[in-house]
VEXVO-447311 format. One record per residue: residue in three letters; x, y, z of N, C-alpha, C in turn. Coordinates in steps of 0.02 Angstrom, whole numbers, plus 50000, padded with zeros to 5 digits. Each point is the difference from the previous one (the first is absolute). Layout:
# residues N
ALAXYZXYZXYZ ...
This chain:
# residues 298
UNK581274968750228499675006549992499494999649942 UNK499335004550021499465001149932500375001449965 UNK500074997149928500285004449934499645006949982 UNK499434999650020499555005249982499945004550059 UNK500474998450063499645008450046500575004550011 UNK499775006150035500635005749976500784998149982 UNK500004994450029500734998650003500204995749958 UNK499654996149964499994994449958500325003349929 UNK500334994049969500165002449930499505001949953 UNK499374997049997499374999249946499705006550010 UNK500135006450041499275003650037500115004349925 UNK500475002949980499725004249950499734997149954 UNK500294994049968499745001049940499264995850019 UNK499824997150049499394995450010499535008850016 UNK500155006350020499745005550019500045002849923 UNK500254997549977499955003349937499654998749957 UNK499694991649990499584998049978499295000650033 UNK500015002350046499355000150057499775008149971 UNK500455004549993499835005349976499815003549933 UNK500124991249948499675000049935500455003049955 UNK500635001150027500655002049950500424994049985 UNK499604995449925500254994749999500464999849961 UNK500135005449941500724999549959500465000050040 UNK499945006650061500545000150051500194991850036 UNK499594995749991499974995550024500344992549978 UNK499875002949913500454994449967500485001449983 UNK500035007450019500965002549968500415000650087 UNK499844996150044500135000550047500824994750007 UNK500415004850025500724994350003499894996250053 UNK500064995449997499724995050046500854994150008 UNK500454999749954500664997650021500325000850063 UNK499885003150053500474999550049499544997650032 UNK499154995949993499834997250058500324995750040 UNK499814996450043500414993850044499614995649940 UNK500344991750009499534998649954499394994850018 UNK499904999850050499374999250039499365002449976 UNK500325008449975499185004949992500025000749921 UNK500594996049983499945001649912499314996949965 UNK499524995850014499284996049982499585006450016 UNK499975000250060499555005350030500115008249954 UNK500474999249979500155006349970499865001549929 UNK499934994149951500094996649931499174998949992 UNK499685000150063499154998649983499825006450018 UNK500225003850058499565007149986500285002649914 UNK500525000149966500095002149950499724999049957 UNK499864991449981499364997449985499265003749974 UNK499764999650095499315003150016499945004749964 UNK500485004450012500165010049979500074998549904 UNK500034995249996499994998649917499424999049959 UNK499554995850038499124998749999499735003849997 UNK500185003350086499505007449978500265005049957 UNK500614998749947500075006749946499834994449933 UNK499594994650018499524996349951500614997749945 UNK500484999550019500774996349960499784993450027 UNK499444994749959500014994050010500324996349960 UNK500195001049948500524998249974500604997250006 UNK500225005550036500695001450021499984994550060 UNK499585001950033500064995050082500104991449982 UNK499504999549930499874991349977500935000049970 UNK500205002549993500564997649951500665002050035 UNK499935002650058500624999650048499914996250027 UNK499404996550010499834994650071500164991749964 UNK500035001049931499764993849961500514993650015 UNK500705002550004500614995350027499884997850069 UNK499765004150049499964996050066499325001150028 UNK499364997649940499424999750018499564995350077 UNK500704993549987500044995750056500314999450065 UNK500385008050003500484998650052499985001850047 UNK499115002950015499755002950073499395001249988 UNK499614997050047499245001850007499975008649976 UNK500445005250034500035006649983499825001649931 UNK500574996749947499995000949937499394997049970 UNK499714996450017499534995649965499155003450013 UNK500105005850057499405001050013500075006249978 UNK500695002649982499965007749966499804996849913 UNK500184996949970499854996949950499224999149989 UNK499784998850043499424998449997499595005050003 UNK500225005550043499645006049994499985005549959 UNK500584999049956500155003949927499544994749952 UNK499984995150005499604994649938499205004749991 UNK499715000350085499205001050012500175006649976 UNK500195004850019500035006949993500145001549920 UNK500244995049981500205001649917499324998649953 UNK499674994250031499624997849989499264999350047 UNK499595003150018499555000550058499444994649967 UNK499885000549945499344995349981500194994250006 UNK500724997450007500114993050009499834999950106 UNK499575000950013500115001250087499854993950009 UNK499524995349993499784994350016500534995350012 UNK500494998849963500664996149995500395004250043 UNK500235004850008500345003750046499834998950077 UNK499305001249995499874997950070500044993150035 UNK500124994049950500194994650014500544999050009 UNK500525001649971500715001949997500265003050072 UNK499535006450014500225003050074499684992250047 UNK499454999950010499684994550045500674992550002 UNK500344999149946500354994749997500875002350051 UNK500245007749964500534998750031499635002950065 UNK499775002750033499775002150096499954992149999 UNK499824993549988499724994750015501055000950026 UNK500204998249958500884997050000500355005550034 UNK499985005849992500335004850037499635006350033 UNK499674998650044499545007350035500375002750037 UNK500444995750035500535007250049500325003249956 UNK500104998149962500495006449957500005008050006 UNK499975002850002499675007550007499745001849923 UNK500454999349955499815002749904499734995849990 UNK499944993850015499174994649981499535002750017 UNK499995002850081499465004550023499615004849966 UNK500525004149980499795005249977499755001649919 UNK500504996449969499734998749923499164994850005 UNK500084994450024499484996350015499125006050025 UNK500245000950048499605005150044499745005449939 UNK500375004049949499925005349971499534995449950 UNK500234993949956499524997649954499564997950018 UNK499684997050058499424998950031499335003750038 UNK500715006450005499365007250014499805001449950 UNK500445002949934499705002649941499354996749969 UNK500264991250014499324995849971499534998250050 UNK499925005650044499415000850040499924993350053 UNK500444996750032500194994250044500055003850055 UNK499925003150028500235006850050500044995550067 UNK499804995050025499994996650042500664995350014 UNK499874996749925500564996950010500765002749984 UNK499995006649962500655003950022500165001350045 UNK499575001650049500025002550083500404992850031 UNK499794995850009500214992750010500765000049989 UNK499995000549931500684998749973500565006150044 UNK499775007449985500365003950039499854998750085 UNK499744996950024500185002150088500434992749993 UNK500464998149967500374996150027500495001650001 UNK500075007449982500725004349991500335000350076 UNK500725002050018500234997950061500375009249996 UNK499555002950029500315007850022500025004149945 UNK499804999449929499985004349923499505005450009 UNK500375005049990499655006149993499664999349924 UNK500214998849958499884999449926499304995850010 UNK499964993050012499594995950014499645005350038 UNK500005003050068499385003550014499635005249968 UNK500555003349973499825006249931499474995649959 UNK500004995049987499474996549939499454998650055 UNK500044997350051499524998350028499635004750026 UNK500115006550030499765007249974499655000849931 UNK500175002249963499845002049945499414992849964 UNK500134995250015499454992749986499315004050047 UNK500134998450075499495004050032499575005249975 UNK500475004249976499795006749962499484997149962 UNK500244997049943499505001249942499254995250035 UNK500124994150048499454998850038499565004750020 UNK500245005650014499525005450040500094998050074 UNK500674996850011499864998450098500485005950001 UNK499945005350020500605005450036500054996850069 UNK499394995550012500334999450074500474995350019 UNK499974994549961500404995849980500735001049993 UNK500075005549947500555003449981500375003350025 UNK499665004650049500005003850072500594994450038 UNK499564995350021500204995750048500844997549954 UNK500104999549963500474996549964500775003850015 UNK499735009349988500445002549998500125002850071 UNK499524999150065500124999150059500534995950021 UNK499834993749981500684994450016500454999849996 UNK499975002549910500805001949966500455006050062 UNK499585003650013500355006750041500394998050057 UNK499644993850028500414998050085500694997949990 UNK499994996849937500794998749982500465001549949 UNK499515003549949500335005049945500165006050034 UNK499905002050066499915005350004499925006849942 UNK500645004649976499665005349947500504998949936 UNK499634994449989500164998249922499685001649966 UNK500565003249916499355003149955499554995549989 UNK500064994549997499544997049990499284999650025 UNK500144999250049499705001050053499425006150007 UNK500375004449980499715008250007499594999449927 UNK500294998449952499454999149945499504995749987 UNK500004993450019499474997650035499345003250050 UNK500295002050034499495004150040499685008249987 UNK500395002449940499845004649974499584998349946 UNK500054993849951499564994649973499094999250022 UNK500164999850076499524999850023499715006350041 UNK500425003450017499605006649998499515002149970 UNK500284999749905499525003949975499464998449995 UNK499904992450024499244998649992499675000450053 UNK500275001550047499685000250097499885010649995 UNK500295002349951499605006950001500305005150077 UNK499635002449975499965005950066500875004650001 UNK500314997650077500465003349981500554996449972 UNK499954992749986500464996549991500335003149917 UNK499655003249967499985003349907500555001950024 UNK500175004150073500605006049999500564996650015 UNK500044993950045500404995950026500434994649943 UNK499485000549929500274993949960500325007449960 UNK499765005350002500395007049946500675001850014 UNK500014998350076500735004250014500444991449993 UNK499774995049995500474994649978500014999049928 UNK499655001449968500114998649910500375007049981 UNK499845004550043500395008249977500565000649997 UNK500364997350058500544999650024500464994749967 UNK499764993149956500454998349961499925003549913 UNK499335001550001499875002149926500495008049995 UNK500175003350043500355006749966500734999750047 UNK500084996050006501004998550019500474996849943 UNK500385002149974500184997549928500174993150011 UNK500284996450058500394993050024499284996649964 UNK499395002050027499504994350020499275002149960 UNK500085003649958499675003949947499634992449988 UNK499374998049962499704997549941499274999649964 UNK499894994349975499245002049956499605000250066 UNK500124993550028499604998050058499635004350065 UNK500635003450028500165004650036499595004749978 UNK500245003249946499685006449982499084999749995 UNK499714991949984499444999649989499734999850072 UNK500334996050068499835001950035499925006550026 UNK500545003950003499715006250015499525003149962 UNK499984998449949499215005549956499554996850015 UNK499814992450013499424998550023500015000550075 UNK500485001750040499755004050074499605007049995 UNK500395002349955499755008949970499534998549994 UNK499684996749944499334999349974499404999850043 UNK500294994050074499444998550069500095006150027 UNK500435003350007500025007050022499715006049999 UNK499834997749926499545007049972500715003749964 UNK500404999349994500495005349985500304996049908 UNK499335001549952500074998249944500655002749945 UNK499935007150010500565001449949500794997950047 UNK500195000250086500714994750013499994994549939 UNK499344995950013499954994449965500244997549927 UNK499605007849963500174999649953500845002749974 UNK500305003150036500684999250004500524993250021 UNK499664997050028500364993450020499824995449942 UNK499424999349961499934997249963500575002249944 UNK499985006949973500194999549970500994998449981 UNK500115001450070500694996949999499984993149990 UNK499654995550017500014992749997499895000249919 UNK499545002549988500025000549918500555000049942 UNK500495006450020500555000849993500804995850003 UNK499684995950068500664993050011499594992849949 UNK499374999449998499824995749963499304999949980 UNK499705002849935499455001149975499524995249986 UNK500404992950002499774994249995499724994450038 UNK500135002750066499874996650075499324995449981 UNK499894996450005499184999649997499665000250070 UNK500325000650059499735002350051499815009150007 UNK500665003749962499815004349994499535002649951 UNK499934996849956499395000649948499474998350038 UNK499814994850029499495000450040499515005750045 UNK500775000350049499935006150037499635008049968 UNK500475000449943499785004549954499345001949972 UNK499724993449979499214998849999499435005750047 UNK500584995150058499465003650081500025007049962 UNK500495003750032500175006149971499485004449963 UNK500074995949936499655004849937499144998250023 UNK499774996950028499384998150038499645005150046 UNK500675001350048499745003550038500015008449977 UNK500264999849961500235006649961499544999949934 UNK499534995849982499475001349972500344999349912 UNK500494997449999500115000049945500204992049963 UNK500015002749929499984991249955500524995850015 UNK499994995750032500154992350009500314996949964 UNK499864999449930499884993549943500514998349971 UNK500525005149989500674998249980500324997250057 UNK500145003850062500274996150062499914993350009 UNK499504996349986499634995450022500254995649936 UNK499945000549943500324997749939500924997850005 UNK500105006750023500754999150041500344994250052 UNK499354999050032499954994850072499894993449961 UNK499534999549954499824995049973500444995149949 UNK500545004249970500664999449967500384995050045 UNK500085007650037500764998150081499784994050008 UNK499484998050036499744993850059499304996549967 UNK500044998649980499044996249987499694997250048 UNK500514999150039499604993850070500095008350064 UNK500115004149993500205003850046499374998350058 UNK500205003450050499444999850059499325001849972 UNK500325007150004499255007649990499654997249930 UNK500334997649949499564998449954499444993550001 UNK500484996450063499364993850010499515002150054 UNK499945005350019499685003050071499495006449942 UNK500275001649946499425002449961499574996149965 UNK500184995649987499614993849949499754996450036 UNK500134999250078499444997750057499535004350012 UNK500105006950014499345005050015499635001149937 UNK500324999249947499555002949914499604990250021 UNK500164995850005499584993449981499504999850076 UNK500345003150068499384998250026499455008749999 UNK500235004849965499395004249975499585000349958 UNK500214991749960499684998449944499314995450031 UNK500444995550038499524997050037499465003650036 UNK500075004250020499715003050057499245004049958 UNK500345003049940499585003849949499574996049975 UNK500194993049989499514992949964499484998650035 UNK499915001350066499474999450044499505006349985 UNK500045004449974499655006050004499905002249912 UNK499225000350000499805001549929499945006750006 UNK499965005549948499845008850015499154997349969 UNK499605005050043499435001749990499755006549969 UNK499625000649961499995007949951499215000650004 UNK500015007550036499275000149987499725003649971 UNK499434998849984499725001549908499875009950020 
């Protein structure tokens, strides 16, 4: 049996990490697994540890059996880069070395795959992830890789596939609500009633969630929902740097100052997305302005 589908031991807490409730995730009792799914279970706890930026913690539980599974060695590796992002050049050799020795793995995949997108390899993460064998997780990245490409259609197609045999996995559904919001129209309402519906149920509440739904609001036109969803996410964690981001939008479109938010973002994340996607449009409006002298006439 999937460990991960309705019936499987893994579905909550692997649904639980999918839904961005990762303390829930490391305080998860996980002792009565079979012990088959105890690895599988010990790396989403892991993952759910990374993203609450405890790299620390991950290097120094892993440090005794750094050798004792491709698994451990590539979660290791992904707390090293993440702790450290300016060391990427060596990291990315590091990923390129273990996919060379272990690519079926699935957590080689995916740790590998994640440090090779961030350092802009987008090709060859793709590579690395389609060698995944049925991972919703693995397609979730390969989604969201697409994404920042600008292929929705790509992405589209990704989470098409996933559907014939995920059938209605959250995963699944957030993926394609992923890509909703950038295909527009009515899809804004289709990705609202899926981020709504986990963001205000107490089981499945989080930052994530809640940001999805305010940035459905937002495509919506329905600014102050928005600004209520924001501000609950605010409330569970003020520090998000996705939600700081988001926030940005916000005070933007609402005509108001920026500069602390953005200072905030700059703290949280330095490498964040939105901040390298502003320092691309400020350098090519610089460029663009260098071509053009002002003329003054007398």
């Amino acid at each position: 049996m999937d460990p991960y589908s309705a019936e499987g031991e893994l579905v909550n807490i692997h649904n639980a990490f999918h839904q961005g409730q990762y303390q829930q995730v490391v305080d998860f009792d996980t002792a009565a697994l079979s012990p088959s799914n105890a690895l599988p279970a010990r790396i989403l706890k892991l993952r759910a540890q990374l993203a609450l930026a405890q790299y620390n913690q991950v290097l120094a539980s892993t440090k005794k059996d750094a050798d004792s599974a491709p698994d451990i060695a590539a979660i290791r590796l992904l707390a090293e880069y993440l702790k450290n992002t300016d060391a990427g050049e060596d990291a990315v050799a590091k990923a390129q070395k273990l996919t060379a020795e272990s690519g079926d793995n699935l957590t080689v995949q995916l740790c590998a795959g994640t440090i090779l997108a961030r350092e802009g390899l987008t090709e060859e993460a793709l590579a690395v992830l389609g060698k995944h064998d049925g991972s919703l997780d693995a397609v979730a990245l390969i989604v969201q890789i697409h994404l920042l490409q600008n292929r929705s259609d790509l992405a589209l197609q990704e989470t098409q596939r996933a559907r014939k045999w995920a059938q209605d996995s959250l995963l699944v559904n957030l993926a394609e609500s992923w890509v909703g919001l950038r295909e527009g129209g009515e899809k804004y309402q289709q990705a609202y009633y899926v981020f709504e519906e986990l963001a205000q149920a107490p089981a499945s509440q989080a930052v994530h969630s809640l940001l999805g739904q305010a940035v459905s609001e937002l495509h919506l036109g329905r600014t102050p929902e928005a600004e209520a969803a924001f501000q609950q996410a605010v409330e569970m964690d003020g520090t998000n740097a996705d939600l700081l981001a988001n926030l940005v939008v916000l005070n933007t479109i609402l005509g108001k100052d920026s500069a602390d938010l953005t200072g905030q973002l700059r703290a949280a994340d330095p490498k964040h997305q939105f901040l390298a996607d502003i320092e691309a449009k400020r350098e090519a409006f610089a460029a663009a302005s260098a071509k053009y002298s002002p003329k003054f006439e007398p």
